[in-house]
C-alpha positions in Angstrom: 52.1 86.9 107.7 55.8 86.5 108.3 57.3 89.9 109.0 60.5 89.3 108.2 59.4 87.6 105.1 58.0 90.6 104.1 61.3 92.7 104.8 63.2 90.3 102.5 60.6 90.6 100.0 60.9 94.5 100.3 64.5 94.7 100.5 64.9 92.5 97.2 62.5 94.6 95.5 64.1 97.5 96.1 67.3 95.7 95.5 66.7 95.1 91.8 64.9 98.4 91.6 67.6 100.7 92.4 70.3 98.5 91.2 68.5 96.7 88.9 70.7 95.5 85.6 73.8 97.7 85.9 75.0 98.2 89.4 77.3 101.0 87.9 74.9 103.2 87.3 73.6 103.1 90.3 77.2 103.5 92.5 77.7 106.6 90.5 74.3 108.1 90.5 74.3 106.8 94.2 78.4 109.0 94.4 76.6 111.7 92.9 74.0 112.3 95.4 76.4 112.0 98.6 78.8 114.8 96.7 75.7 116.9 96.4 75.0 116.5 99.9 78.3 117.0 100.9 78.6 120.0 99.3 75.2 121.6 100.3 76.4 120.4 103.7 79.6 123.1 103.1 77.7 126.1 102.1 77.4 125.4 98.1 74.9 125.2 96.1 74.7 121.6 94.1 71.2 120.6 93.5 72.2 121.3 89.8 74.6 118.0 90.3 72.7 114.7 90.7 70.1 115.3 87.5 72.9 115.9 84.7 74.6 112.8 86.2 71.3 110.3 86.5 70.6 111.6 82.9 74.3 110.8 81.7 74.2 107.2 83.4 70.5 106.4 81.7 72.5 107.4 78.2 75.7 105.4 79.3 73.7 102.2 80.4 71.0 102.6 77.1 74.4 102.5 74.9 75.6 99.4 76.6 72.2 97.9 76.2 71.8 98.5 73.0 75.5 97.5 71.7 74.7 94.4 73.5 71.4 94.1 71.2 69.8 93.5 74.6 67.1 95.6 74.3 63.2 94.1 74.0 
């Protein structure tokens, strides 16, 4: 087996998995997490920061879909 095969297999995967349809939602849930770690990184305490965003994005990305008429 080809190793780097496999690596370009993995890194596609996990390409369209993170990514996947909207690569807007996944900058800004992507943002969200280096502000959280920025800011735990200066003393504050943000873990409350990266869920309310991943949540907003899913809502923001389902209401595209579904405008679209996209969804199966």
């Amino acid at each position: 087996m080809n190793p780097f095969r496999w690596l370009a297999g993995a890194g596609r995967f996990f390409y369209g998995f993170v990514v996947g349809d909207d690569w807007r939602v996944a900058a800004v849930v992507v943002s969200a997490l280096v502000a959280t770690a920025v800011l735990v990184a200066n003393g504050i305490d943000a873990w409350w920061l990266a869920p309310p965003v991943a949540v907003a994005m899913t809502a923001v990305a389902l209401s595209r879909e579904t405008q679209r008429g996209e969804i199966r």
